[in-house]
C-alpha positions as CSV (number, residue, x, y, z in Angstrom):
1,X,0.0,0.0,0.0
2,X,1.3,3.2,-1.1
3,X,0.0,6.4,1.2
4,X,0.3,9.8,-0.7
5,X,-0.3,13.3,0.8
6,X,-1.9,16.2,-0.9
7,X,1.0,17.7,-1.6
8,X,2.3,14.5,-3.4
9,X,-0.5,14.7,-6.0
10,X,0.1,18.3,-6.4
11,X,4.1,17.4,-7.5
12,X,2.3,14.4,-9.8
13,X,0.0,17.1,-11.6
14,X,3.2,19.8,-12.3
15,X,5.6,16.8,-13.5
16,X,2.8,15.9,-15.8
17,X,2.3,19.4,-16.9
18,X,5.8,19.8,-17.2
19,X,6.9,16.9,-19.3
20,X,4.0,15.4,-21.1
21,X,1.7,16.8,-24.0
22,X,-1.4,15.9,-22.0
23,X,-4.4,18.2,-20.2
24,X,-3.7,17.3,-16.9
25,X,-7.1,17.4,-15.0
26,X,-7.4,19.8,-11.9
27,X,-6.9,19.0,-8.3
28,X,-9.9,18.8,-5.6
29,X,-9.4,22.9,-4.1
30,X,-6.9,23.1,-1.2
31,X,-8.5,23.3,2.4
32,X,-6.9,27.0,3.3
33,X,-10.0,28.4,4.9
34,X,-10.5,25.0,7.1
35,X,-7.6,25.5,8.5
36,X,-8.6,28.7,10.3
37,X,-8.4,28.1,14.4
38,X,-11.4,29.7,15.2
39,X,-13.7,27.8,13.0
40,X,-16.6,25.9,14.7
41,X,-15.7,22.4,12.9
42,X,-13.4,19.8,12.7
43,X,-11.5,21.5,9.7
44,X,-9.7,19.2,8.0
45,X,-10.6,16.5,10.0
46,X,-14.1,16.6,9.4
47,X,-15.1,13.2,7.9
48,X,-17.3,14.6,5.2
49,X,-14.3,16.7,4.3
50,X,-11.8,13.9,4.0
51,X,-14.0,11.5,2.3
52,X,-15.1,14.5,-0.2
53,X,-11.1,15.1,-1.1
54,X,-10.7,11.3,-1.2
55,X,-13.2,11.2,-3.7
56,X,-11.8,13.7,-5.6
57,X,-8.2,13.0,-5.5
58,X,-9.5,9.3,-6.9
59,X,-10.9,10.6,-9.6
60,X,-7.8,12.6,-10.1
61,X,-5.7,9.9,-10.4
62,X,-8.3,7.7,-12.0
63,X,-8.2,10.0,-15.1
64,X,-4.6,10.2,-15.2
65,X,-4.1,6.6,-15.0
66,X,-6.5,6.0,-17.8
67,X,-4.8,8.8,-20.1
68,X,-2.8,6.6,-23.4
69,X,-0.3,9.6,-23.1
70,X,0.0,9.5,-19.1
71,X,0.6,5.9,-18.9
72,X,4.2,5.4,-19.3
73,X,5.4,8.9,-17.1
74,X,8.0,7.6,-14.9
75,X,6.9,10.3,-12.8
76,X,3.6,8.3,-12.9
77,X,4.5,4.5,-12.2
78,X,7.1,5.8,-8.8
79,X,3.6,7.9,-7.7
80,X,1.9,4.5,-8.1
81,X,4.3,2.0,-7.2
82,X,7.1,3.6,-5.0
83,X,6.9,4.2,-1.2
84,X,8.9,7.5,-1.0
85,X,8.8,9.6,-4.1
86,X,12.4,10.7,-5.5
87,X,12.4,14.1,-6.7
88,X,15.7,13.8,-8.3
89,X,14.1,11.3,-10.5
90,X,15.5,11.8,-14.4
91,X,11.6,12.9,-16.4
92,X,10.5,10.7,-19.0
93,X,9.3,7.2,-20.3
94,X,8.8,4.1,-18.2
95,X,9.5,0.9,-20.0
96,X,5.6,-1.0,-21.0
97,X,4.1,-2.7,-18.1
98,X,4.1,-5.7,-20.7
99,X,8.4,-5.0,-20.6
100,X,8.3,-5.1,-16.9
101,X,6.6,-8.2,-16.5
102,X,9.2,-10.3,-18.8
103,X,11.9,-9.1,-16.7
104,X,10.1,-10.2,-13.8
105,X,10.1,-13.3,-15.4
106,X,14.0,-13.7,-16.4
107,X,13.1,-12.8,-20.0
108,X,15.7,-10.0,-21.6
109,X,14.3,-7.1,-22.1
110,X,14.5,-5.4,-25.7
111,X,13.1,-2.5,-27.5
112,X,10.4,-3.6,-30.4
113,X,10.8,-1.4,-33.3
């Protein structure tokens, strides 16, 4: 199980803005005014508020996930797949899922032209 923060998914969108040819979809709004002190709620903690961004952040990531263009962003797959997210990562391609799985398997792995 991978956890992400907001803030993760916010570096997700701008690498796919930056490096990709894609309409990135937008982020569920940030939560500034709930984190006022003197509000009469739970703030950020409220469980209709959490299950609200969850909702949205899914979808987020759902559409992303689903884009042909989108799919192969290294940027992408370590979102998905790695624990801690590298920021020094080098931008680009990530070999086919297909690829990865006949590594996995002890098969070489070669570029199909």
């Amino acid at each position: 199980c991978v956890r992400r923060r907001y803030s993760d998914f916010e570096w997700l969108k701008n690498e796919l803005e930056r490096d990709s040819k894609i309409v990135v979809p937008p982020l569920p709004g940030k939560a500034l005014k709930r984190q006022l002190p003197f509000r009469g709620d739970e703030g950020i903690f409220e469980e209709s508020f959490i299950e609200e961004r969850r909702q949205g952040l899914e979808q987020f990531i759902n559409k992303i996930a689903g884009h042909p263009l989108a799919q192969n962003e290294r940027c992408l797959h370590m979102f998905l797949q790695e624990e801690t997210i590298d920021r020094n990562y080098v931008p680009g391609k990530s070999p086919s899922f297909l690829m990865c799985c006949w590594q996995l398997e002890g098969f070489p792995c070669r570029v199909l032209s």
